[in-house]
C-alpha positions in Angstrom: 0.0 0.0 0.0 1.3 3.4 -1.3 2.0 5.9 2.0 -1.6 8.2 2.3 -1.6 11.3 0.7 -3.5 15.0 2.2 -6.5 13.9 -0.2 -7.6 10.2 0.0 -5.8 7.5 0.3 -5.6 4.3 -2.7 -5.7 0.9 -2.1 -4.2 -1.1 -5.2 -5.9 -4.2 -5.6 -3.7 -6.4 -8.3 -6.1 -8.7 -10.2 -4.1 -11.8 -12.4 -5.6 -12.6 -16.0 -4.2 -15.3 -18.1 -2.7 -12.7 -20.3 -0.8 -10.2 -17.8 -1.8 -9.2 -13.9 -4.1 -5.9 -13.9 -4.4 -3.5 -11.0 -7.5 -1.2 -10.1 -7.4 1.3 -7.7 -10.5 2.0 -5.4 -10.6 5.4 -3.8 -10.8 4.8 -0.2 -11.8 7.5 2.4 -9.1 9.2 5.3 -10.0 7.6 8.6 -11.4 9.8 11.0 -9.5 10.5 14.4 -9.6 8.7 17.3 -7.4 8.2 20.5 -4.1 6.6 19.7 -4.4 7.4 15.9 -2.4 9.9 14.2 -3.4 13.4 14.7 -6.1 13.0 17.1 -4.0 14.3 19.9 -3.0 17.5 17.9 -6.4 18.1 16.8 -7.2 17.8 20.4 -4.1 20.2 21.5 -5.3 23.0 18.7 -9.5 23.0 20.0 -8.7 23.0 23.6 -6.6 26.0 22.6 -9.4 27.6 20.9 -11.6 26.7 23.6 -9.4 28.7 26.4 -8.9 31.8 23.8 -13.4 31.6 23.2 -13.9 31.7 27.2 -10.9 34.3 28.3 -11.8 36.5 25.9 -16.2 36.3 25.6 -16.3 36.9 29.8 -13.3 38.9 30.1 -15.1 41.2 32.2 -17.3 39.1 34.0 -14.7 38.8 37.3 -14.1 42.4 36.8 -17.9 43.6 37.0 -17.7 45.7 40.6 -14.4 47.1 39.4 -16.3 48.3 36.3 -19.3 49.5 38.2 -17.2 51.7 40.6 -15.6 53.0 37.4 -18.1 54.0 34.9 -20.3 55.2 38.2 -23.3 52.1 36.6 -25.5 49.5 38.3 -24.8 45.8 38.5 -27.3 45.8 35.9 -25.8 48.1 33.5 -22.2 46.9 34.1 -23.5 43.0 33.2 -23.7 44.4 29.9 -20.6 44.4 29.2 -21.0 40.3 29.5 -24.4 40.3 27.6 -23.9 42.1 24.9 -21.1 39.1 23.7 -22.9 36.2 24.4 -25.8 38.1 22.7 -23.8 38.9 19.6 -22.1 35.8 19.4 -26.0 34.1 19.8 -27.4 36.1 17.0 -24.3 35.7 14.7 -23.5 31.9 15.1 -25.7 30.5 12.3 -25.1 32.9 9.3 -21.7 32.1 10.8 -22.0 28.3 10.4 -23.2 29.0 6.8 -20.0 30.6 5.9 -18.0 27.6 7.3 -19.9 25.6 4.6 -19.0 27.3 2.0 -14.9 28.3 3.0 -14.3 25.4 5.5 -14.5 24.6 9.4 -11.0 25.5 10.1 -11.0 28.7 7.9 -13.7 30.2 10.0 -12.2 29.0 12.9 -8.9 30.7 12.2 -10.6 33.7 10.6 -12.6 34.2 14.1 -10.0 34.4 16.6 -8.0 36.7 14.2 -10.7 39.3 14.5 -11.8 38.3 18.1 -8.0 38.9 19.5 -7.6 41.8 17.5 -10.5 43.5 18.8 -9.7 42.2 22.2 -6.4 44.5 22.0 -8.3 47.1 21.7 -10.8 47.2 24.5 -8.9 48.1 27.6 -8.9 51.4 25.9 -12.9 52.0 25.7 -13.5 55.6 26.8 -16.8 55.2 28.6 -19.5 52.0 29.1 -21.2 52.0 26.6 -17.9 51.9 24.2 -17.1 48.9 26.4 -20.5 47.3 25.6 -20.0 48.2 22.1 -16.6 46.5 21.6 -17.8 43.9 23.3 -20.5 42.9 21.0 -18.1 43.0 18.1 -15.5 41.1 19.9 -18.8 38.3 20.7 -20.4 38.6 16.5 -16.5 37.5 15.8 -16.2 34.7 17.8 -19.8 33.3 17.0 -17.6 31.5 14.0 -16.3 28.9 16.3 -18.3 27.3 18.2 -20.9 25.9 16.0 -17.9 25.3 13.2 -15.4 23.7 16.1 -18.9 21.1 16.5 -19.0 20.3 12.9 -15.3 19.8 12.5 -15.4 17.4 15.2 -18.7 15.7 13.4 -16.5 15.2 10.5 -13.0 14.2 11.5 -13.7 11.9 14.4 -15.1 8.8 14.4 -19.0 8.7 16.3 -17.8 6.5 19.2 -15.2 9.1 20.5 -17.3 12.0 20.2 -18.6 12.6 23.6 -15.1 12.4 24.6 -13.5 14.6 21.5 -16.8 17.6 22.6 -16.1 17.2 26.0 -12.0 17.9 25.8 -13.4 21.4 23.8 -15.8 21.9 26.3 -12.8 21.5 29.1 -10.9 24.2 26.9 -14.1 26.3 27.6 -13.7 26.0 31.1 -9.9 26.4 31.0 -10.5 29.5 29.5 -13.2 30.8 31.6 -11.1 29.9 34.8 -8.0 31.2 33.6 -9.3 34.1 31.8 -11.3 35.3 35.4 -8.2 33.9 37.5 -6.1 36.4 35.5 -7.7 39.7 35.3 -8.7 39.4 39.5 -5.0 39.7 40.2 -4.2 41.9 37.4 -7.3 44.1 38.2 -5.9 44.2 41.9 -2.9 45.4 41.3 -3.0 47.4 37.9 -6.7 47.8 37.4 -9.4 46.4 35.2 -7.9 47.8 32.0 -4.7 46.4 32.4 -6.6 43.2 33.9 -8.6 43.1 29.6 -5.5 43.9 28.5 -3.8 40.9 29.6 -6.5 38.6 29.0 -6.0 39.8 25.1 -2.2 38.6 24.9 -3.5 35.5 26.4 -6.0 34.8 24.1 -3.5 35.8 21.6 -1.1 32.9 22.7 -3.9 30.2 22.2 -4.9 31.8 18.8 -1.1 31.0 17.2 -1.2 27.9 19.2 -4.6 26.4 17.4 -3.0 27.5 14.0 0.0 25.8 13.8 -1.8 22.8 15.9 -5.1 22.3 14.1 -4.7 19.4 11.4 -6.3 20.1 8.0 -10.1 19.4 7.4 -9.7 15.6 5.4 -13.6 15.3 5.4 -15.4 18.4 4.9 -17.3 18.7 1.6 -18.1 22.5 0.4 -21.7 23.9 0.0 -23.1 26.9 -1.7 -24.2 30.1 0.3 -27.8 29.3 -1.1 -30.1 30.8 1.6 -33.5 29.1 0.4 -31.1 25.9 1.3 -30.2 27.4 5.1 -33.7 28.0 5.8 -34.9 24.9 4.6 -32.2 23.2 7.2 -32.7 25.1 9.9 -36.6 24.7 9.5 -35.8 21.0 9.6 -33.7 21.4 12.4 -36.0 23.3 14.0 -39.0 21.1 13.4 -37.3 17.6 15.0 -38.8 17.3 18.4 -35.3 16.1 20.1 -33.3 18.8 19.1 -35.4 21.4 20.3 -35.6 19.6 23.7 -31.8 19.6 23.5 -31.5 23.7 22.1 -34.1 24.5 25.8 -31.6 22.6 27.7 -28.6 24.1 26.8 -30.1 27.4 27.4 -31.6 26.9 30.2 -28.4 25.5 31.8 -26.3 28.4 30.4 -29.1 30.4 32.2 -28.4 29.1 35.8 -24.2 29.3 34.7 -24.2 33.0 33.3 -26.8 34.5 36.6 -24.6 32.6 39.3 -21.1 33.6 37.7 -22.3 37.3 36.6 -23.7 38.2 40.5 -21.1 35.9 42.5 -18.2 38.8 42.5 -21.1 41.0 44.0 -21.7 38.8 46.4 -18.5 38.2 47.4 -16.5 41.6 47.8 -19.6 42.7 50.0 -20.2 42.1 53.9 -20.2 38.9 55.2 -17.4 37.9 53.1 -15.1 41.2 51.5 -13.3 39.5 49.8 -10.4 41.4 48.1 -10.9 41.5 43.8 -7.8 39.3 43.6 -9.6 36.7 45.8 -12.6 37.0 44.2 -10.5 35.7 40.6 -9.3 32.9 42.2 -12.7 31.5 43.2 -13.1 30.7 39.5 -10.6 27.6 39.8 -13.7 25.7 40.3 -13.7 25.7 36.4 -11.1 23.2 37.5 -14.2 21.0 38.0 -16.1 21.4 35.3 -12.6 20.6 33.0 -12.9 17.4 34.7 -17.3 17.1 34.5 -17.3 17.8 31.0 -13.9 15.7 30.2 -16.0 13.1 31.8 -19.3 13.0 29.9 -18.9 10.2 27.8 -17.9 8.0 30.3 -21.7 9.3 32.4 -23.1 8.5 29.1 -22.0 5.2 28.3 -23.0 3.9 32.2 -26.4 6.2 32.4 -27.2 6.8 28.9 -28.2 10.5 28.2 -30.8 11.6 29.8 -29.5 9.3 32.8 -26.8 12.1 32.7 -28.9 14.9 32.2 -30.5 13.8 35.3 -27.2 13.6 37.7 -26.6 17.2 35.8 -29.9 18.7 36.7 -29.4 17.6 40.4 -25.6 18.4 41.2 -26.8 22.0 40.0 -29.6 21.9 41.9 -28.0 20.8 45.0 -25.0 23.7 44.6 -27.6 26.4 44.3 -29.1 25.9 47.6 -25.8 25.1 49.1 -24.6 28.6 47.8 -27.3 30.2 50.0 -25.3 29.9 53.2 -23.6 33.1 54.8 -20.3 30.4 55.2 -17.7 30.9 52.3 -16.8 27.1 52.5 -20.5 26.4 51.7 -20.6 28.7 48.9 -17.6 27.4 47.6 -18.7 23.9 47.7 -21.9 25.0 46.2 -19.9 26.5 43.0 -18.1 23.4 43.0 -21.7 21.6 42.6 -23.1 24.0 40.3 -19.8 24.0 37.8 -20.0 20.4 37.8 -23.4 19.6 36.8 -23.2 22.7 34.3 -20.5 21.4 32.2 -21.6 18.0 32.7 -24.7 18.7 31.1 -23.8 20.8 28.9 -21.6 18.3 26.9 -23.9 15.6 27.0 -26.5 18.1 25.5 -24.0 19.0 22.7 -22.6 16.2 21.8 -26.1 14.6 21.4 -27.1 17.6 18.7 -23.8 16.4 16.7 -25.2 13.1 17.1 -28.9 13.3 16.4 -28.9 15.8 12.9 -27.1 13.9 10.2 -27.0 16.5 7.8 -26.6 20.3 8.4 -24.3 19.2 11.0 -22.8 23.3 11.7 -26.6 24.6 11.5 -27.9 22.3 14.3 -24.4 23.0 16.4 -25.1 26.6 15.7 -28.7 26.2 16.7 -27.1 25.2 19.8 -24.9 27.5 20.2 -27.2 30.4 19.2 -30.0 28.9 22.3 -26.9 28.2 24.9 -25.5 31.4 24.6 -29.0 33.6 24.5 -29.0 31.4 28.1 -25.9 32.9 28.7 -27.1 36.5 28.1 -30.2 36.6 29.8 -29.1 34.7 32.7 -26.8 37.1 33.4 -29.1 40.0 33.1 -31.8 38.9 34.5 -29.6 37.7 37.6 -28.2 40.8 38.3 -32.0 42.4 38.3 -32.9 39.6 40.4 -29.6 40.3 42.7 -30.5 43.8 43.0 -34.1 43.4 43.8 -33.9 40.3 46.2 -30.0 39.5 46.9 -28.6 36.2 46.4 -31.9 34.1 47.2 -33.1 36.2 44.1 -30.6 34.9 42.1 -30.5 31.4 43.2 -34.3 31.5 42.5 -33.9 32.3 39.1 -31.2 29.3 38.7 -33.6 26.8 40.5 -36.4 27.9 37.9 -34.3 26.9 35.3 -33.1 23.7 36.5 -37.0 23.0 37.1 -37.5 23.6 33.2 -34.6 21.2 32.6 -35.7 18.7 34.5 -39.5 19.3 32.7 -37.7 18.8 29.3 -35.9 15.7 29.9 -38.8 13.9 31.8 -40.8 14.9 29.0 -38.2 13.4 26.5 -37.6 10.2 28.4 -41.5 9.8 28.4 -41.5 10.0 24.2 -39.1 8.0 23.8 -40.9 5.1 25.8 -44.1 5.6 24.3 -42.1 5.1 20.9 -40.8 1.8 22.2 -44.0 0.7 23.0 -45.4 1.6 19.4 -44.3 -1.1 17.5 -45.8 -3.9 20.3 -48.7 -2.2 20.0 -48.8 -2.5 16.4 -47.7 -6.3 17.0 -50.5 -6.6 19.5 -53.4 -5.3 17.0 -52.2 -6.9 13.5 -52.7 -10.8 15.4 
């Protein structure tokens, strides 16, 4: 066998006739990845990359919220902005997005986002008042809506089905990587040089991760170009939209990113104020409970393969459940342990939920993951505005309310699904039962 080449490899079959020996050669496809094959642990390397660059940079400011309240003289209300108006860019911007990454490629897009995303990260420590933070902001989100939902799809295509629970959740790790180290940074920096420094440092960071994934990221050896033909978009996304299980799966990642973006907006609130004062530099740190959810979401295949899905979704539903009213203590050990909880089931849930889009649509693979994408992070946004209204209005309880509401709907969705699915079993004995 000749060695592979970037295209597709050949396999020479050589055929004997009575006159002379004949070969044919049969275009075989590239294997996809898996553990232990070539490439898979690059391809790996390059996403968790891009994963840490997507999280530092899209709640840069998150951590820094009091620090940019007590700056700009706003509200914790007006401040969350800053974090809502990139998870609401990025939410409206991830599908025309995806349809770009069908036409020029997954890794194209991917590349072509973080360019923008970094560059216009290097520029927002400078923003002269709110709302030319806000403003930023939302470009810096509409840029990096082009790699989520095409990061997805890449994985659809390169890696083989039984190791894509565990290929989404190492991604899903670099989100939490990202969002840890991104917070963990600009607490300390904030603390000693101030928030603009703090956005500052979070941009050469990003940057870092950005040259990383491009000299990492192996080249697309499956991906198949489509035409920018938008009565063909709306006709997938109306079929994505009309298949009962992924719109149970697009409410449960935003309702999970709901309960994620009200606790982690209003947390650094909470803390710097009486009984706990915590210092801003302190307040960074608490995010190395991402450290859990690296290891939740690393760990979703394996909840899969011994629950099944929804048997995961469950365990999710109830770890969160469990750290919000754990968080309600006045005891920082107990509100610690209740992020721990919360971060857990979050990221837990959260990769069984989007691994199981990639798995369910079999075409339009980047529209459903951007469907996803474009639900999880609306979750993001108004969780976090809507938890700092409820912060304001009714303290923490408020906010733990609002996250408990949400688990309730999560839990509503996925009884629901388990329900369908048994009454489909049952179908066909039925139909058994009333033909003899």
């Amino acid at each position: 066998m000749p060695p592979a080449s970037t295209g597709a490899s050949t396999l020479i079959v050589a055929a004997s006739t009575q006159s002379s020996p004949v070969a044919a050669t049969v275009p075989v496809a590239p294997e996809r990845l898996e553990p232990g094959r070539p490439g898979y642990r690059r391809m790996s390397f390059a996403l968790f990359a891009a994963g840490v660059a997507t999280f530092a940079l899209l709640y840069s400011t998150q951590a820094l919220l009091p620090a940019v309240s007590a700056s700009f003289g706003a509200t914790a209300g007006q401040a969350s902005w800053t974090v809502s108006a990139a998870t609401g860019a990025l939410a409206l911007c991830v599908l025309p997005m995806s349809a770009l990454s069908e036409r020029f490629g997954r890794r194209q897009m991917m590349t072509a986002s973080l360019v923008v995303a970094v560059t216009v990260g290097l520029f927002v420590p400078f923003a002269p008042s709110l709302g030319w933070l806000i403003a930023l902001r939302a470009v810096q989100g509409a840029a990096l809506a082009g790699l989520p939902a095409s990061a997805m799809a890449y994985l659809a295509e390169e890696v083989r089905p039984k190791a894509l629970v565990a290929a989404i959740g190492l991604f899903v790790a670099g989100n939490s990587i990202g969002g840890m180290s991104g917070r963990i940074l600009t607490g300390w920096v904030a603390q000693a040089w101030g928030w603009r420094a703090a956005l500052g440092a979070v941009g050469l960071l990003a940057m870092a991760c950005a040259v990383v994934f491009h000299f990492m990221i192996p080249k697309a050896r499956h991906f198949t170009p489509g035409s920018l033909n938008p009565k063909a978009l709306a006709k997938t996304v109306g079929g994505h939209l009309a298949d009962p299980l992924l719109r149970r799966l697009y409410a449960i990642g935003a309702l999970f990113m709901t309960v994620f973006g009200a606790v982690y907006t209003v947390i650094g609130y909470r803390l710097v104020e009486a009984p706990f004062s915590l210092p801003q530099g302190v307040v960074g740190s608490i995010f190395l409970v991402y450290l859990v959810g690296t290891v939740s979401s690393a760990a979703a295949g394996k909840l899969v393969a011994r629950l099944g899905r929804r048997g995961a979704l469950y365990l999710a539903v109830s770890t969160t459940a469990a750290g919000l009213l754990l968080s309600l203590a006045d005891q920082l050990a107990a509100v610690l342990l209740g992020l721990v909880l919360i971060t857990a089931g979050f990221f837990a849930g959260h990769a069984v939920a989007s691994s199981s889009v990639s798995r369910t649509a079999t075409t339009g693979r980047a529209q459903a993951s951007a469907l996803y994408q474009s639900a999880y992070y609306l979750g993001s946004s108004a969780g976090g505005t809507l938890g700092a209204v409820a912060f304001h209005a009714a303290g923490w309880a408020g906010t733990v309310g609002l996250g408990l509401a949400a688990v309730l709907g999560v839990v509503s969705i996925t009884l629901y699904g388990t329900r369908a699915a048994r009454a489909e079993r049952m179908r066909p004995a039925a139909l058994v039962s009333v033909q003899n």
